[in-house]
C-alpha positions in Angstrom: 124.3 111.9 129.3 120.9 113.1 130.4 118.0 110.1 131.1 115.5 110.2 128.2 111.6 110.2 129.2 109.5 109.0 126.2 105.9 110.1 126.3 103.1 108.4 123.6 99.9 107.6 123.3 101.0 103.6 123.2 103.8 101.7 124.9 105.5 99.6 123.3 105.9 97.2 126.4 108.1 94.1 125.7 106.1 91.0 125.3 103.4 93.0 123.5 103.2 92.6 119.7 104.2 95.9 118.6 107.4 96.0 117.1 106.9 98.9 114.3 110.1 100.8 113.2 109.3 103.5 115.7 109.0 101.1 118.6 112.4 100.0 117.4 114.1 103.6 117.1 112.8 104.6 120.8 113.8 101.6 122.4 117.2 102.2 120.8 117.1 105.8 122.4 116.2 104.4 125.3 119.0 102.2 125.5 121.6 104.3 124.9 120.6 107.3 127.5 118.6 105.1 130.0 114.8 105.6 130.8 111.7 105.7 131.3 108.5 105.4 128.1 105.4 106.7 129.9 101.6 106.4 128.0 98.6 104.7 128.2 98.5 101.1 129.1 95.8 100.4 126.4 93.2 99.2 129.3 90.2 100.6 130.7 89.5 100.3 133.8 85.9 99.9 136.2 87.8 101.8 139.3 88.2 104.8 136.8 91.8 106.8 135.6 94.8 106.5 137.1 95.9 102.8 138.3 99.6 102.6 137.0 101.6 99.6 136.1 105.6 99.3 135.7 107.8 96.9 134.1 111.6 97.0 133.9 113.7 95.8 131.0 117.2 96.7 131.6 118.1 100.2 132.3 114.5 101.3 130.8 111.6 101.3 133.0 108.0 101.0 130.9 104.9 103.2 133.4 101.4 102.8 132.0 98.2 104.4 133.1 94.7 102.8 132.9 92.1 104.9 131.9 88.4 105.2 132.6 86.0 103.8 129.9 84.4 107.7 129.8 88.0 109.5 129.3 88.7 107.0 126.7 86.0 107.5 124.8 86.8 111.1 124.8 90.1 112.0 124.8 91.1 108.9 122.2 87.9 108.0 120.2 86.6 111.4 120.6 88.5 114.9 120.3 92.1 113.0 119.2 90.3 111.0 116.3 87.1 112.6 115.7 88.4 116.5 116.1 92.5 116.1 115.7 92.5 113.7 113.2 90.1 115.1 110.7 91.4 118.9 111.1 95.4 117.8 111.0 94.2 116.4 107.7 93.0 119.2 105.7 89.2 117.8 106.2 87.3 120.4 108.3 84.4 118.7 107.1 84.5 115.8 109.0 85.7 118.0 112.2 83.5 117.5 115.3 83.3 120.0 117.8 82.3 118.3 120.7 83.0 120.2 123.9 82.6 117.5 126.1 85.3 115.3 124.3 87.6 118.7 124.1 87.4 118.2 128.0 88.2 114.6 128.4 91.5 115.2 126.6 92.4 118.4 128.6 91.3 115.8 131.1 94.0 112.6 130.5 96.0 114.9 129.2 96.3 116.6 132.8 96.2 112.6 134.4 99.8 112.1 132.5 101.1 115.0 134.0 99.9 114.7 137.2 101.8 111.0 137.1 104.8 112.1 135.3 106.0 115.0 137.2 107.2 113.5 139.8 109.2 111.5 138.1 111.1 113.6 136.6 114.5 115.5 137.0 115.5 119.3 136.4 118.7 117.4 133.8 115.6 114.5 131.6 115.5 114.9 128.3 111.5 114.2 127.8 110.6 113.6 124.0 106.7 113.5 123.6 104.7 112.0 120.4 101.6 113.1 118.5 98.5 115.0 118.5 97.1 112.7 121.2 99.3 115.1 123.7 99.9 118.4 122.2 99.2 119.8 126.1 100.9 118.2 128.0 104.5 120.1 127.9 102.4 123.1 129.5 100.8 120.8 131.8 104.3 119.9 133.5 105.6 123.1 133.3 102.5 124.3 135.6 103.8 121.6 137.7 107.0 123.1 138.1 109.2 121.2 135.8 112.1 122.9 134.0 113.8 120.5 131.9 114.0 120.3 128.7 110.7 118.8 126.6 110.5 118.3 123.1 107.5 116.8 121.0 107.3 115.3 117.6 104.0 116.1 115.6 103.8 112.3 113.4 101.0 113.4 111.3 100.5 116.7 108.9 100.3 120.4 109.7 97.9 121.8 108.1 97.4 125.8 107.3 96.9 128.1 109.7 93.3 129.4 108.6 92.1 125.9 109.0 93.7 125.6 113.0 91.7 128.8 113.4 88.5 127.6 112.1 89.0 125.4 115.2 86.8 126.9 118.6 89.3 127.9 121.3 92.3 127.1 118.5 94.7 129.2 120.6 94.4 127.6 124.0 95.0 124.0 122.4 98.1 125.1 119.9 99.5 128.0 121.8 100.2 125.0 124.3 103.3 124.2 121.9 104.9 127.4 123.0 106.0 125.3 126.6 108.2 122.9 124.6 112.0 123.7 123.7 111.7 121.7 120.3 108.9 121.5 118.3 109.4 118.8 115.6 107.5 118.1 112.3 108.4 115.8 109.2 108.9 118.4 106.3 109.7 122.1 106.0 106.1 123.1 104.6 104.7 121.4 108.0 107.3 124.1 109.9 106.0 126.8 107.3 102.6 126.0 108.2 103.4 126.3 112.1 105.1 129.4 111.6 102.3 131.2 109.7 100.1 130.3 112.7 102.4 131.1 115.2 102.8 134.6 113.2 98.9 135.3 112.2 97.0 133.5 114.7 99.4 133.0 117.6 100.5 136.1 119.2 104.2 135.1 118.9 106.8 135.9 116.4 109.0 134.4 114.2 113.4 135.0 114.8 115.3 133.3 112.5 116.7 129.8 112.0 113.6 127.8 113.0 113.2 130.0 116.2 109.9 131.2 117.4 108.9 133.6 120.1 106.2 133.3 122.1 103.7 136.5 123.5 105.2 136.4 126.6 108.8 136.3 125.3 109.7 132.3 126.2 111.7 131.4 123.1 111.2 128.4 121.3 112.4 125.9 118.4 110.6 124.5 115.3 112.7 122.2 112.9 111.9 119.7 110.5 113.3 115.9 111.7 111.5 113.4 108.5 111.0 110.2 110.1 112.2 106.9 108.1 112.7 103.3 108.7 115.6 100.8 109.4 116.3 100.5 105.6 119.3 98.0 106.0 116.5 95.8 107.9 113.7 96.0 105.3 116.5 94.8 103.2 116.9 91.9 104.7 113.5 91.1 105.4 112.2 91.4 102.3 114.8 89.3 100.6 114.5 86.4 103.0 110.4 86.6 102.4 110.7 85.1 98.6 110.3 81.8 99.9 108.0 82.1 102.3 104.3 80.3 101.9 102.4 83.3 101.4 104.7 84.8 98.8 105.0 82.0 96.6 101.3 81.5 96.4 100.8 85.2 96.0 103.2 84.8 92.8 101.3 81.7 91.4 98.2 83.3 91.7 99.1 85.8 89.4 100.1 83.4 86.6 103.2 86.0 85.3 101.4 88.7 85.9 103.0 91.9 86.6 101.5 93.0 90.5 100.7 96.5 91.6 100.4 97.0 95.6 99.1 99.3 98.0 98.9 99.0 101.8 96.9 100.8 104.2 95.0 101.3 106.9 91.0 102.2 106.1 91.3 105.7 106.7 89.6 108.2 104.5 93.2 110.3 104.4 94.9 107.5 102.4 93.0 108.7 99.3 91.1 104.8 98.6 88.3 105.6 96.5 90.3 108.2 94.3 93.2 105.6 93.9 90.7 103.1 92.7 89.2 105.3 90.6 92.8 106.3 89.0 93.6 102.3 88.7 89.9 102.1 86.6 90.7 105.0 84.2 94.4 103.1 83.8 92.3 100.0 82.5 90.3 102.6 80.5 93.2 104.9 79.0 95.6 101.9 78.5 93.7 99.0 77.1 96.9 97.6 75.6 97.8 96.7 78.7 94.6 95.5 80.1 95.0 91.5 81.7 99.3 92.3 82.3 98.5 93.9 85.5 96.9 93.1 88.9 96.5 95.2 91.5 96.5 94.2 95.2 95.0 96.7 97.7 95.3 95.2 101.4 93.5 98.0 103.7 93.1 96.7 107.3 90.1 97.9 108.9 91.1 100.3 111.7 88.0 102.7 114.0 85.4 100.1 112.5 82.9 101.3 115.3 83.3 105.3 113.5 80.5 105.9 111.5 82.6 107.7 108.3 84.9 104.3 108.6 81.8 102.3 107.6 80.8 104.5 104.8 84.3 104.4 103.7 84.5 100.3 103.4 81.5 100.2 101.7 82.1 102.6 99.0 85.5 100.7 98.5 83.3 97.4 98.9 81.2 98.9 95.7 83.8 100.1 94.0 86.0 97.5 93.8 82.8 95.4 92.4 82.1 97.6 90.2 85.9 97.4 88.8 85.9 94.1 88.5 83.0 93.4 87.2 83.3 95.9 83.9 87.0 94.6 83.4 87.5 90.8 85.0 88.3 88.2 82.4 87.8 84.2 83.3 91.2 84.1 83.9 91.7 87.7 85.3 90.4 89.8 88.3 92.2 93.0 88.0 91.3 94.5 91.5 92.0 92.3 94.6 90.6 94.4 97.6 91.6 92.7 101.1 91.0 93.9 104.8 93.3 92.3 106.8 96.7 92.5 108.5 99.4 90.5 107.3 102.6 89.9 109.2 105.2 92.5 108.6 107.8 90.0 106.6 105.1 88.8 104.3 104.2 92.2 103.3 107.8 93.2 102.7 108.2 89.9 100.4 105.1 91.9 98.6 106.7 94.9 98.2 109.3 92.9 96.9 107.3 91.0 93.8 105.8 94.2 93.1 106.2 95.9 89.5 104.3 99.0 90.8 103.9 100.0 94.4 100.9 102.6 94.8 100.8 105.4 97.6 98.4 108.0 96.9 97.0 109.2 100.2 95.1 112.9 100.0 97.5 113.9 102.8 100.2 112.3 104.6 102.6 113.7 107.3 105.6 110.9 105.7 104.1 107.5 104.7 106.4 104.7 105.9 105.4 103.0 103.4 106.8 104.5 100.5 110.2 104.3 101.9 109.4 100.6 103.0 108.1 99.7 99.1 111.8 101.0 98.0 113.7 99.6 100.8 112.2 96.2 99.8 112.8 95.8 96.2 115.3 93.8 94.3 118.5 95.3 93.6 118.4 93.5 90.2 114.6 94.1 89.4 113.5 97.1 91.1 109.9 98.6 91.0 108.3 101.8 90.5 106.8 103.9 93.4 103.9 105.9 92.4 103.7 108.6 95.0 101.0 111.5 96.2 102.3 114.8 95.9 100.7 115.2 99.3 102.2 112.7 101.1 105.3 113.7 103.2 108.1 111.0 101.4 107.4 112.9 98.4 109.8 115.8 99.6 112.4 112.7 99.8 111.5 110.6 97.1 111.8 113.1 94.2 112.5 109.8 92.0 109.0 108.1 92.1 106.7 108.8 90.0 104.8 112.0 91.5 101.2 112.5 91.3 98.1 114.1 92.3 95.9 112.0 93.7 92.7 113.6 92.8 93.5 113.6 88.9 92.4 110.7 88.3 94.3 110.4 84.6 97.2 111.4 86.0 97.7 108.5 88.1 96.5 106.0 85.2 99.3 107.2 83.4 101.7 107.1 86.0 100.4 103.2 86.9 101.3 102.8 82.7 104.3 104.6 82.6 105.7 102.3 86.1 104.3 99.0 84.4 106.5 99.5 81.6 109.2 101.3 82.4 112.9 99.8 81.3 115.4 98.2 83.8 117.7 100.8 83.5 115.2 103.4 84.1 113.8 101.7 86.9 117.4 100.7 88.2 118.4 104.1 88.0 115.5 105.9 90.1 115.5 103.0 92.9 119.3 103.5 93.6 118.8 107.5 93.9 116.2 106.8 96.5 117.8 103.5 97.9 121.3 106.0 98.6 119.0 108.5 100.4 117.0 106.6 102.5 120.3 104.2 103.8 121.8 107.8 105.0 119.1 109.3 106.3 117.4 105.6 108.2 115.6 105.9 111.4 118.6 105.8 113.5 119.5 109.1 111.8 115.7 110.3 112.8 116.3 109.3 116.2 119.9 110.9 116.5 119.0 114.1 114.8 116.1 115.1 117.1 117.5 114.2 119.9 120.9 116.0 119.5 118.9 119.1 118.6 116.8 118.9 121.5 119.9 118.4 124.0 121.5 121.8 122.2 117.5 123.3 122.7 
């Protein structure tokens, strides 16, 4: 079995308080094959880029590399977030085209190389994550390595006219071409890398997923929809129901059916529409008006970004504005938090939850639609109100589907959830419960990995 190299952004380095379900499902990889997870240590250092730490845990070995406060600022906070980020998203209006920051990620981007190849062997198996290092396969490659490199793309692809609208598009994307598997999480995001590859490219597309490039290197794209450790949620979420936090979440409501969403302040999660949807549902269905409160908990994430802060105060306004044309004495319909709240408690949410609500603009999966169904009672289910736009929606064909710009299509969907019969609800959860226990994130894992090997 070949050593796998993982290659993010962020290490999950034992010790460190980062156990999300992807930490879990590469550590597992890891495990099995043996290796090495290579990214940045999440440090800056005064003695500039480079410094590199190691820590062992079994057979895996965790490298991390320090980085300068300069190539921070513009690989990460700069062209990843303020240029990637934004155009990955479908929002070229919030693009920045800063060539400075387009150099500090060629920049760290060349750094990882530089420290990885020499760690390598020609028979690795080296799987690489996310926007953050969509270079770096044809960085090793100069380098001289051979074996086989995959990468995952986490977040959306979006059409090929909007990659062009990007200066220098080709030299960033045509970078793909170096890797023998090109993963996304749905079909349309393979589309959408195929119509670039064909229009704007230079390359051609074969058959079954396989792309060539202009000088003839031949290449894979495939679909691999990440998930979650379903059987686990399970668990959590029923052992929550007694925990502090849940049970004063439930008194507060005083029998109150809740609605939930959860996410982190970004302007692609769709906030300000999906409050505006859940204010025309108080409009639309006054005859349900005081049954329902709705919980949004939105940590703030990139609070020193300028459209960040615009975006919590609109919500900040917003919300007030809600509340105070609707509250009752006894009622506040819109609860608007910003903070984290410990992965259990949030599953014993999900759990309490008539109505779970995940409307981002555009998603590449959203974890936490699958999460709000993993959670749920078996005996009491919930309805998931889901954004066409979102990535789960290509999975979760039984949630209530919805645009996330019309506005009275999502109050009706939030009226339709809130009073839909047991049986109903029954029988949409255990459609999307069966799918999502098949197809977990060990299956994610697997699935890429067995395709890359065969790459």
């Amino acid at each position: 079995m070949s050593r796998l190299v993982v290659v993010s952004n962020r290490v999950a380095v034992p010790g460190e308080s980062r156990a999300g379900g992807l930490a879990v499902a590469l550590e597992a990889a890891l495990e099995e094959h043996g290796g090495l997870w290579f990214g940045w240590s999440g440090k800056t250092s005064r003695e500039g880029s480079g410094q590199l730490h190691e820590r062992r845990e079994g057979d895996i070995r965790y490298l991390t590399v320090d980085l300068s406060r300069t190539d921070l600022d513009a690989y990460y906070n700069g062209f990843a977030n303020r240029t990637l980020w934004p155009l990955l998203h479908f929002r070229l209006d919030l693009v920045d085209y800063d060539r400075k920051t387009r150099e500090g990620y060629a920049r760290v981007n060349a750094l990882f190389a530089e420290k990885l190849a020499p760690l390598l062997k020609d028979d690795d198996l080296v799987w690489i994550h996310d926007y953050h290092l969509i270079p770096l396969a044809s960085m090793l490659r100069e380098r001289g390595i051979g074996c086989r490199i995959g990468f995952f793309l986490h977040v959306p692809m979006p059409s090929s006219d909007l990659l062009a609208a990007m200066p220098n598009h080709s030299r960033l994307f045509s970078s793909l071409y170096a890797y023998d598997l090109v993963g996304f999480q749905t079909r349309r995001d393979v589309e959408r890398f195929q119509d670039y590859v064909r229009l704007f490219g230079g390359g051609k597309v074969l058959r079954d997923g396989m792309l060539q490039a202009p000088g003839g290197r031949r290449f894979r794209a495939a679909a691999f929809p990440i998930s979650i450790d379903t059987a686990g949620i399970a668990r959590q979420s029923a052992a929550a129901v007694n925990k502090t936090g849940i049970r004063g979440l439930r008194a507060s409501l005083d029998r109150r059916d809740l609605a939930i969403g959860v996410d982190r302040l970004d302007y692609s999660k769709g906030l300000p529409e999906r409050f505006h949807g859940f204010e025309r549902y108080l409009d639309r269905h006054r005859d349900q008006k005081g049954s329902l409160t709705y919980l949004q908990i939105a940590p703030v994430s990139r609070g020193d970004v300028s459209e960040y802060r615009k975006l919590r105060s609109e919500l900040e306004q917003i919300s007030g504005h809600i509340n105070g044309a609707h509250a009752q004495p006894d009622w506040t319909p819109l609860r608007y938090v910003n903070r984290n709240f410990a992965h259990g408690t949030l599953t014993g949410f999900y759990r309490m939850a008539r109505v779970g609500l995940v409307t981002p603009l555009r998603d590449g999966m959203n974890l936490v639609a699958k999460e709000f169904v993993a959670a749920q009672d078996p005996e009491d289910p919930g309805v998931l109100v889901l954004s066409l736009l979102a990535g789960a929606a290509y999975e979760l064909k039984e949630a209530l589907l919805v645009n996330p710009h019309d506005y009275d299509g999502v109050a009706d969907a939030i009226a339709i959830a809130a009073t839909m019969s047991l049986d109903k609800r029954k029988e949409r959860w255990h459609a999307m419960m069966k799918h999502l226990r098949k197809h977990d994130i060990g299956y994610w894992r697997r699935s890429y990995l067995e395709a890359l090997e065969t790459a």
